[in-house]
C-alpha positions as CSV (number, residue, x, y, z in Angstrom):
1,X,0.0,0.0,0.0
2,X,2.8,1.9,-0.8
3,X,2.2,5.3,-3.3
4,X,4.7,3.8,-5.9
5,X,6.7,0.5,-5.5
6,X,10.6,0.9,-5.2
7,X,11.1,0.0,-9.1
8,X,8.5,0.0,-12.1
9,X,8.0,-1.4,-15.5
10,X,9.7,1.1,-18.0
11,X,5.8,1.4,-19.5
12,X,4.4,2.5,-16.4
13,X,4.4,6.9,-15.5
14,X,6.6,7.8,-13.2
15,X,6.8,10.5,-10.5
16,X,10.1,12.2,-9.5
17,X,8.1,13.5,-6.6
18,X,8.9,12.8,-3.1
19,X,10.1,13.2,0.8
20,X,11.7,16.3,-0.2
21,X,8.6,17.7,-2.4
22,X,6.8,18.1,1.1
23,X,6.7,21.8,2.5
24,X,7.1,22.3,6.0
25,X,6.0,25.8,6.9
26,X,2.4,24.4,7.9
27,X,1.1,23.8,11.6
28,X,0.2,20.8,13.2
29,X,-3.0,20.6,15.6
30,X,-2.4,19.7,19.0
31,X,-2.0,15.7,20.1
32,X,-5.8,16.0,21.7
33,X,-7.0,17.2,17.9
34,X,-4.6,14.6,16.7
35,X,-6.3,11.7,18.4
36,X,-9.9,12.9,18.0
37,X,-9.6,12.8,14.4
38,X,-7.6,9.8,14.7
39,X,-10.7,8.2,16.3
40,X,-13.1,10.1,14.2
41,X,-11.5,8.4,11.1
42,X,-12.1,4.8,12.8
43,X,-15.9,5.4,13.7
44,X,-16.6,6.1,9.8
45,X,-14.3,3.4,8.6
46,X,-16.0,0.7,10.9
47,X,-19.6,2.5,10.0
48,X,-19.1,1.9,6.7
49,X,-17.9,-1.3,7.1
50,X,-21.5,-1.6,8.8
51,X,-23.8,-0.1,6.6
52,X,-21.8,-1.9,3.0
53,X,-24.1,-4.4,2.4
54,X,-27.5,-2.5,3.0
55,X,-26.1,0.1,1.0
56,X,-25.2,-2.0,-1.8
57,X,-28.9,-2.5,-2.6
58,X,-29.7,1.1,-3.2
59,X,-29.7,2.5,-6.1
60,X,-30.3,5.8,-7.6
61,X,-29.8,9.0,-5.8
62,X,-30.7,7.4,-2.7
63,X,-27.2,5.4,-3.0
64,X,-25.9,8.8,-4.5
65,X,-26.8,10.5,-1.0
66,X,-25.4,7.7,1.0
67,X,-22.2,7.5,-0.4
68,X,-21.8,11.8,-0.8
69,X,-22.5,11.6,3.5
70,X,-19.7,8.7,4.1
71,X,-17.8,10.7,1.9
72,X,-18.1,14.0,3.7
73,X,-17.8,12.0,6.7
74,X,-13.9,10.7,5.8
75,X,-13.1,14.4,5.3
76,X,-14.6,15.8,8.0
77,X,-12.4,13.0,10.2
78,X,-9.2,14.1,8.7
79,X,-10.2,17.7,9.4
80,X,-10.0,18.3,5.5
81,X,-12.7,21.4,4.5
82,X,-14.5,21.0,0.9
83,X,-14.0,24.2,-1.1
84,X,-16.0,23.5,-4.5
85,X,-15.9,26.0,-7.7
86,X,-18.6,24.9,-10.0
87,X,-20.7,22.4,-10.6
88,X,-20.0,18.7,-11.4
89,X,-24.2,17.4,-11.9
90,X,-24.0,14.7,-14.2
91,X,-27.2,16.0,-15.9
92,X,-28.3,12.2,-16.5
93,X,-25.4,11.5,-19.2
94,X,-22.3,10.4,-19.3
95,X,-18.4,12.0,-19.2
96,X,-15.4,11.2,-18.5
97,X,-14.1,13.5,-15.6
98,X,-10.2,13.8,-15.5
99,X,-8.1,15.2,-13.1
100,X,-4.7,16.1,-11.9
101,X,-3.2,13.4,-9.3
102,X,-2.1,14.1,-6.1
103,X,-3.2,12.1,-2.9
104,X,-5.3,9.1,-1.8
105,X,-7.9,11.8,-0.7
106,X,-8.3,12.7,-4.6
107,X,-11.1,10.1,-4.9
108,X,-12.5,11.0,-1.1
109,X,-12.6,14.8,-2.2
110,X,-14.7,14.1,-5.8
111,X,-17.1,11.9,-4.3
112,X,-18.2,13.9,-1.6
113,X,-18.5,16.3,-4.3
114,X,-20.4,13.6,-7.2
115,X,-20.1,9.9,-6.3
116,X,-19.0,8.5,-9.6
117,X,-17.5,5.0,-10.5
118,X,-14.0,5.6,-11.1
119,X,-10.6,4.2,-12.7
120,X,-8.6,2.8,-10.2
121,X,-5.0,0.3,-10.2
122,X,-5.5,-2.7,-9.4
123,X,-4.0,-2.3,-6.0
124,X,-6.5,0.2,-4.6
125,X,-8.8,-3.1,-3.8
126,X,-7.0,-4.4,-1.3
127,X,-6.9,-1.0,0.3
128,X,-8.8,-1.1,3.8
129,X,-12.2,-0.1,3.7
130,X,-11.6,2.8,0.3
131,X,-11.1,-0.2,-1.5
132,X,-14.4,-2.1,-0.9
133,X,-16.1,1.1,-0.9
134,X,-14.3,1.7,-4.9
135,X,-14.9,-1.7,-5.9
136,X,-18.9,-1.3,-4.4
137,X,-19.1,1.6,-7.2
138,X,-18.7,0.0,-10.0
139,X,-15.3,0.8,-10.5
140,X,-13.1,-0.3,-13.3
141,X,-9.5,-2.1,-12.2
142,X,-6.4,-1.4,-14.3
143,X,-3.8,-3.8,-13.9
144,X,-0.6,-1.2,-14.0
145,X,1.9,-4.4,-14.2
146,X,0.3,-6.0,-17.5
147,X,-0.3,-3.5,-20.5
148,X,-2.1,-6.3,-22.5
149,X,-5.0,-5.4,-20.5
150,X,-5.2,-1.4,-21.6
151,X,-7.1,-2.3,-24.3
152,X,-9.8,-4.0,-22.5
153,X,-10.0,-1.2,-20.0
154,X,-10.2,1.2,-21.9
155,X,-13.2,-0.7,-23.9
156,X,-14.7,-1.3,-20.1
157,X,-14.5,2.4,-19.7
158,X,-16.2,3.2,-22.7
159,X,-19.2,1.1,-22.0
160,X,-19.5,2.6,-18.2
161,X,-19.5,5.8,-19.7
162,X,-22.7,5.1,-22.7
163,X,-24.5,4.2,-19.9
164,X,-24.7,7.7,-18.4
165,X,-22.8,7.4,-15.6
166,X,-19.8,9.5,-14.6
167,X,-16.6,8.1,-14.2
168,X,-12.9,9.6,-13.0
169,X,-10.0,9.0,-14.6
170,X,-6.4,10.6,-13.4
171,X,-4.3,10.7,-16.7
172,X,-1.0,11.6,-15.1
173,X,-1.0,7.5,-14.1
174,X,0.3,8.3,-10.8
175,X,0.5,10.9,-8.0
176,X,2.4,14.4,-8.3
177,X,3.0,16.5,-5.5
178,X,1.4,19.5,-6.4
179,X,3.8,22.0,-6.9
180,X,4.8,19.8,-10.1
181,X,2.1,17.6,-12.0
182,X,2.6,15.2,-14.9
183,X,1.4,15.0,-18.6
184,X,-2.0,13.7,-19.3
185,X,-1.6,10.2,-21.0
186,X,-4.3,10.1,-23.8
187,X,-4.9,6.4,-23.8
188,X,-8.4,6.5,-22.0
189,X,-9.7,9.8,-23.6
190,X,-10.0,7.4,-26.6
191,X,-12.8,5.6,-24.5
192,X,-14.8,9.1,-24.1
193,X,-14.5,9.5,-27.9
194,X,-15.7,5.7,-28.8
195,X,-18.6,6.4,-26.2
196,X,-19.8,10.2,-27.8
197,X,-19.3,11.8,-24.7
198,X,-18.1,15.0,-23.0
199,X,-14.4,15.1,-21.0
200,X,-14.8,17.0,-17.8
201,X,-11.9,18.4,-17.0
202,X,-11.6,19.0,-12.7
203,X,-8.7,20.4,-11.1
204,X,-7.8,19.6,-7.4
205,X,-5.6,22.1,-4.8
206,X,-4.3,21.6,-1.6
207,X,-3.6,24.3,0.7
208,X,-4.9,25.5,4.5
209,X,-6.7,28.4,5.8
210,X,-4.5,30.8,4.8
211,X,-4.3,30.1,1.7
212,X,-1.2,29.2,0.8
213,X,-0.5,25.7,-1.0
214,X,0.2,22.5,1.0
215,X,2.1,19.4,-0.5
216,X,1.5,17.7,2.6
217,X,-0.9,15.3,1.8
218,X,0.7,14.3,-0.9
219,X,0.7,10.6,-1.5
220,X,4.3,10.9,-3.1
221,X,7.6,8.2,-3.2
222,X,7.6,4.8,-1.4
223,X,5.6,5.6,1.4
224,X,2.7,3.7,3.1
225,X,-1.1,4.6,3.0
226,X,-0.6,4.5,6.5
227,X,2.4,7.0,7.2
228,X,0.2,9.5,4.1
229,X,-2.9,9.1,6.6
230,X,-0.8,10.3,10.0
231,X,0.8,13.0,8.1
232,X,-3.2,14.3,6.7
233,X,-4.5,14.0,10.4
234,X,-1.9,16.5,12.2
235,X,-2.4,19.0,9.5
236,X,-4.5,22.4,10.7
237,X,-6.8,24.7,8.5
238,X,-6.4,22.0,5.0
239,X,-8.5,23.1,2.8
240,X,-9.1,20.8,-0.7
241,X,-10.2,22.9,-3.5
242,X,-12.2,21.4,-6.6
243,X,-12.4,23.7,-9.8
244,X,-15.0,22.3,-12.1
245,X,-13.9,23.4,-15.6
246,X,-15.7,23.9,-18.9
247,X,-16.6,20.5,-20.3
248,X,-14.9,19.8,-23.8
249,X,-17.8,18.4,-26.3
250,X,-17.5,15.4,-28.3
251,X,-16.4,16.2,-31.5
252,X,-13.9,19.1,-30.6
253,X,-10.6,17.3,-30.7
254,X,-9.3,15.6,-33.3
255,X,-7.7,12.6,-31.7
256,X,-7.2,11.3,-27.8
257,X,-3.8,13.2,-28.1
258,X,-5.3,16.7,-28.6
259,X,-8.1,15.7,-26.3
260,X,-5.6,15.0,-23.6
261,X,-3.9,18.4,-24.5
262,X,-6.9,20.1,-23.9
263,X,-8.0,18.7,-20.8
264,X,-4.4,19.0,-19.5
265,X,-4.6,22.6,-20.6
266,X,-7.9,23.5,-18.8
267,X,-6.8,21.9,-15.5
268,X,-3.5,24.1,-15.7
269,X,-5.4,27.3,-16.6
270,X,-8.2,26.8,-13.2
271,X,-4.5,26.5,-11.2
272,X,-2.3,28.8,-13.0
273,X,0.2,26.2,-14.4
274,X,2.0,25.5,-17.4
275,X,3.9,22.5,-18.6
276,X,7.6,21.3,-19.5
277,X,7.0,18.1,-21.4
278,X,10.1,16.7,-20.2
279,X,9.8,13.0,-19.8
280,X,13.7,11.1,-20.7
281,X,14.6,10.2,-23.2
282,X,12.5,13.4,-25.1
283,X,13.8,16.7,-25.1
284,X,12.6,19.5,-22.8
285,X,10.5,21.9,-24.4
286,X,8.0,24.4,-23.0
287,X,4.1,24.0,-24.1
288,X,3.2,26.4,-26.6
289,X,0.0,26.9,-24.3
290,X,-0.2,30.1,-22.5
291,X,-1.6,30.0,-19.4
292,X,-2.7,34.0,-17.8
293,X,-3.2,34.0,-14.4
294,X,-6.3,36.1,-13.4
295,X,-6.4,38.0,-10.1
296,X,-8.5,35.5,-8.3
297,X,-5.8,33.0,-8.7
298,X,-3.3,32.0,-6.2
299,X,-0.4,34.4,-6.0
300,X,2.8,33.1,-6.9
301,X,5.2,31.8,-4.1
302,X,8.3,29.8,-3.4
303,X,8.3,26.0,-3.4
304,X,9.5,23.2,-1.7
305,X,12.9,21.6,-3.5
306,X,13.1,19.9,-7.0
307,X,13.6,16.0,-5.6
308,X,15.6,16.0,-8.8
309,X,18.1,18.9,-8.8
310,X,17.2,20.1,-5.6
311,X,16.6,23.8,-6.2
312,X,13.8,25.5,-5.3
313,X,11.0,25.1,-7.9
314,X,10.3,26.2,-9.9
315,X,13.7,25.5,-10.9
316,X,15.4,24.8,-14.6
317,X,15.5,20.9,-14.1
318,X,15.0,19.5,-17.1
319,X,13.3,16.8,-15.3
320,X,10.7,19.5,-13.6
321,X,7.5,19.3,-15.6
322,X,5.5,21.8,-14.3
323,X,6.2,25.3,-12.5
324,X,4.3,27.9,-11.3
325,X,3.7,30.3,-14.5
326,X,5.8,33.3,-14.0
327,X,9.3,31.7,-13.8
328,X,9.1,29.4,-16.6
329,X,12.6,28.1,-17.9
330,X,13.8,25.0,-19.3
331,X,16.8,23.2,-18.9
C-alpha cells in the first residue's frame, strides 16, 4: 500500500516527486485534535464497514446521497474542509471526468462532491475499507503491471461511460505533488470518444486556511497509505479545493492526443500552471500553451525543493514538468 513500488516497468508513468517535495512551513494541531480525528476516522471506517451491504442494494440518488454523507464524513475525520468552484451534476449523461493526481484523498474529495465509479489500479482493492467502498461503485481495475489489459480497460470504460454514468480517470498514471504535475496520457480519452461523450476536466488544490499551498498530503515516493494518513491527520486549516472546468464536447478534438492536450490545458489554466513536457529520453521543451493568471488565482510563491536537482522550484531541471507560470525556464 505503498504510493509507488521501489522499481517499475519502463511502461508505467513515473513521479520524480517525493520526501523532499513536502513543504514544511504548515502547523500541526495539538496531540488532543490529533487523536480525536484519529478516532473520528475509525468510527466512519467501521460505520461503513457496517452499513456496505445495506447500502449496496440502493440504487439511484438514494445510494448517490449515502455515499456523498460517508464521503463528507472521511473528510470531515481528517479535518479536510470541501472548497467547491462549479458544478460537477451529471445531468443524466455520461463523461469522463479527469483530473490532476495528487493524494489518496483525490477520490475522497470528488465523491463527496459527485459519487461516480472511477478508474482505479488494481492495488487500490485491497486497500482497507476505500477499497471495498471503490470496488462497491462499479469501479473499473487497471492492472498497472500487464499493459495487454489497456485495451480491455479502456473498452470497459467506454461502456460505463454510454451508460450515463460519470466516471474519473487521473491521466498523469500516478501521484504528483502539487507543486509539479505530470502529462495527461491520452490512452483512456479514446474511450470518451468511442462512447460520444463529454471530458470533464476537474482540477484539485491543496492548501490551508490561509491560503497558501500544501504538498503535505501528498501521497508521493515509497511511502505507506498509512504514514500518508498520520501525516493528513496532524495538518491544521487543510483546505481541498475542486475547480469544475468547462466541459470539452465530443467532437472538438481531433484525436485522444489533442483531447488530452486540452484537458491538460484547462486543468492548468483553473491552477495557473504551465507545462515542461520533459519525460527522458524526449527533449525539454516548454508547451506552446499560454496560461494567464487572473487576479483571483493563487499568487505566486516559493516552493518546496526539486527531488531531482534540488533547487527550489520552480527551478530549470529539465526533469521538472510543471512550474508555477511566471518563472518558466527550461533546462
Amino acid at each position: 500500500m505503498s504510493a509507488e513500488p521501489t522499481s517499475a516497468p519502463h511502461w508505467r508513468p513515473v513521479s520524480p516527486c517525493g520526501p523532499a517535495c513536502l513543504t514544511s512551513h504548515e502547523t500541526d494541531v495539538a496531540l488532543p485534535v490529533r487523536a480525536a480525528r484519529t478516532v473520528a476516522l475509525v468510527a466512519v471506517l467501521l460505520g461503513v464497514l457496517l452499513v456496505a451491504g445495506p447500502v449496496a442494494v440502493l440504487r439511484g440518488s438514494w445510494r448517490d446521497r449515502v455515499a456523498r454523507t460517508v464521503f463528507r464524513a472521511l473528510l470531515a475525520a481528517c479535518g479536510v474542509r470541501l472548497v467547491v468552484r462549479g458544478d460537477l451534476d451529471g445531468a443524466g449523461r455520461g463523461a469522463l471526468v479527469v483530473s490532476n493526481h495528487i493524494s489518496w484523498l483525490d477520490i475522497v474529495g470528488l465523491s463527496a462532491v459527485r459519487p461516480m465509479r472511477a478508474l482505479a489500479k488494481r492495488e487500490i482493492a485491497s486497500w482497507p475499507v476505500l477499497g471495498p467502498l471503490v470496488a462497491r461503485s462499479g469501479s473499473v481495475f487497471l492492472d498497472r503491471d500487464r499493459p495487454s489489459t489497456l485495451p480491455a480497460a479502456v473498452a470497459d470504460v467506454s461502456r460505463v461511460l454510454r451508460s450515463g454514468a460519470l466516471l474519473s480517470v487521473t491521466p498523469e498514471g500516478t501521484t504528483w505533488c502539487g507543486s509539479a504535475s505530470g502529462r495527461f496520457r491520452p490512452a483512456f480519452f479514446q474511450a470518451a470518444i468511442d462512447a460520444g461523450v463529454p471530458v470533464r476536466p476537474v482540477a484539485l488544490r491543496y492548501r490551508l486556511a490561509s491560503g497558501r499551498e500544501t504538498t503535505r498530503p501528498a501521497f508521493v515516493g515509497t511511502e505507506s497509505l498509512v504514514e500518508s494518513v498520520r501525516r493528513t491527520v496532524r495538518l491544521r486549516g487543510l483546505v481541498l479545493e475542486v475547480f469544475v472546468c468547462p466541459e470539452i464536447a465530443p467532437g472538438r478534438a481531433a484525436d485522444r492526443g489533442e483531447l488530452a492536450a486540452l484537458a491538460q490545458a484547462s486543468v492548468q489554466a483553473a491552477l495557473g500552471t504551465t507545462t515542461l513536457v520533459s519525460t527522458a529520453p524526449e527533449r525539454a521543451q516548454v508547451s506552446k500553451r499560454s496560461v494567464s493568471v487572473g487576479a483571483s488565482s493563487l499568487s505566486l510563491e516559493e516552493g518546496p525543493p526539486c527531488p531531482r536537482c534540488t533547487t527550489t522550484t520552480p527551478c530549470s531541471c529539465s526533469n521538472s514538468e510543471t512550474t508555477r507560470t511566471g518563472s518558466l525556464r527550461s533546462g
